[in-house]
C-alpha positions, 0 to 999 in steps of 0.5 A: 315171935311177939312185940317182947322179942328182939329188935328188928333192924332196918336198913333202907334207902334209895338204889344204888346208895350202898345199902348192900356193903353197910348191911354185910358190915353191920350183920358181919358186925353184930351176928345178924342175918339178912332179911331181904325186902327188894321185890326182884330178889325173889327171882332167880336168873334177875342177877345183874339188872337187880346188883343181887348180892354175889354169891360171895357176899351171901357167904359172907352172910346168910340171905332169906327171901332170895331165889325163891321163885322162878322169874315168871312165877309172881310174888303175893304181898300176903304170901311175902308177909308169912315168909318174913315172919318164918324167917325172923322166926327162925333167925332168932331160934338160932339166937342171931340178931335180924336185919332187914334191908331192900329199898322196894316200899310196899314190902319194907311197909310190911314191916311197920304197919299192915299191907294185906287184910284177910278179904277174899274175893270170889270169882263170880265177884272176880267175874262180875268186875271184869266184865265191867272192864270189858264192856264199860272200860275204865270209866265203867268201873269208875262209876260202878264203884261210885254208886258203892262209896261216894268217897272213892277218889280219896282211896284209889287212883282213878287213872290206875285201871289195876287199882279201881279194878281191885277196888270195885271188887274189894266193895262188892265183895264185902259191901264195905267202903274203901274208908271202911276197909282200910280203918279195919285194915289198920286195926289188924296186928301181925309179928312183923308190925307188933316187933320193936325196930330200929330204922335206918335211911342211908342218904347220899349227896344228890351229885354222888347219888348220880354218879353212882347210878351212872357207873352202876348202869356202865358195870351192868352192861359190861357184867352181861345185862343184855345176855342175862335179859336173853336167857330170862326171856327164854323162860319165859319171864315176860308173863311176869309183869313186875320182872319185865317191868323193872328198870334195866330189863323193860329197856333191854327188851325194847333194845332187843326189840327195836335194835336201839343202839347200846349209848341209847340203852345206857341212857334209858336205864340211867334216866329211868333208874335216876328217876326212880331214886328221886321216886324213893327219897320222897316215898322214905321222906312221907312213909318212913318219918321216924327213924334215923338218916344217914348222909354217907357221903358226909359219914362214910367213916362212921363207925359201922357199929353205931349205924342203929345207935 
């Protein structure tokens, strides 16, 4: 695959806008397969709390990049990056058109420019960082790195201990700044950021949005929610900090835990999930500038051919 091949199409937007439906019409519409970027569809068994598509609805049109890991096992950006490019590979082998959907940012970002570099940190350097953070904390790291790039808090949330952490070792690794390695970051290529795209952001009436993502959360519960999160929680998927993280199974686990009453589990996964979808609209607003929106609930008779123009 090269910049000469055939469009990618994307579509986008926030949770519960209805990406999933649109994407099965366009892809039913213009033989095209699905290409997720949601990062909690890698998980089996995360069916309900995700609005995974159904298996009727992956029938309809063939998936890539779902169920393919168990839920304790994390997924790499590095790794997700191969596996897109093998699967638009194979999609257009088979002379099908590629559409990629999701709402999850650092992946669909993977799609436009580079998310990952070819830096490996070593384990003494591995080593070194975190015994910093065992005996100095944050502030210890924060000033470890300081000594190595002046400019630091322009690159790094300081109030992250995860992402001063990968910082100090990316420095000391390479004795490179974070300027430094984000420039040579940006000048790297792969298949998927070289391929043409068509974007699409699919938007919805705040007041909508809201009650689409109330019902959702009312529909979740009754679907089996809480016995899904249950048998997650068997398997152990707790050691896996982005699935216990999720909204929808992080207040499930405190419901489990605490003995919340259902009303309060409800409103927690509203709020947060409510939350979220605010999170997104500014995210696609800053990081996807181009491409074309999509107000459903002033469109939603549009003619599903035209959704890329």
């Amino acid at each position: 695959m090269n910049a000469s091949e055939e469009t990618l199409f994307v579509l986008t937007g926030c949770t519960a806008v209805g990406k999933t439906e649109w994407a099965l019409r366009w892809a039913e519409a213009n033989d095209a397969e699905i290409v997720s970027c949601d990062s909690l569809l890698f998980y089996r068994g995360m069916d309900i709390g995700t609005a995974k598509p159904t298996t009727s609805e992956q029938t309809r049109v063939r998936h890539h990049l779902i169920d393919i890991r168990e839920p304790m096992v994390g997924m790499d950006i590095g790794e997700y990056v191969q596996l897109a490019i093998c699967a638009v590979k194979a999609i257009q082998n088979r002379g099908k058109r590629v559409l990629v959907t999701g709402g999850s940012g650092f992946y669909l970002k993977a799609f436009f420019e580079p998310v990952v570099d070819d830096v490996s940190v070593s384990d003494a350097t591995q080593e070194r960082v975190a015994s910093i953070y065992r005996e100095e904390g944050l502030e210890g790291m924060i000033a470890a790195l300081a000594d190595l790039d002046e400019d630091y808090e322009e690159s790094v949330d300081t109030q992250n201990p995860r992402r001063v952490l990968k910082a100090l070792e990316r420095c000391l690794e390479t004795g490179k700044s974070l300027k430094e390695l984000k420039e040579a970051l940006a000048e790297q290529t792969n298949a998927l950021t070289l391929a043409p795209k068509q974007l699409v952001v699919l938007e919805r009436n705040r007041e909508e949005l809201d009650a689409r993502i109330e019902t959702r959360v009312e529909l979740m519960l009754e679907a089996g929610l809480i016995d899904e999160v249950n048998r997650l929680r068997e398997k152990g998927f707790e050691v896996n900090p982005s699935a216990v993280g999720a909204i929808g199974y992080r207040e499930t686990l405190e419901y489990l835990d605490r003995g919340l009453g259902r009303d309060e589990l409800v409103s927690s996964i509203i709020f947060n999930t409510k939350r979220l979808a605010k999170k997104q609209r500014t995210w696609f607003r800053s990081q996807l500038s181009t491409g074309n929106r999509l107000n459903i609930s002033e469109s939603e008779s549009a003619e599903i051919g035209t959704l890329f123009g």
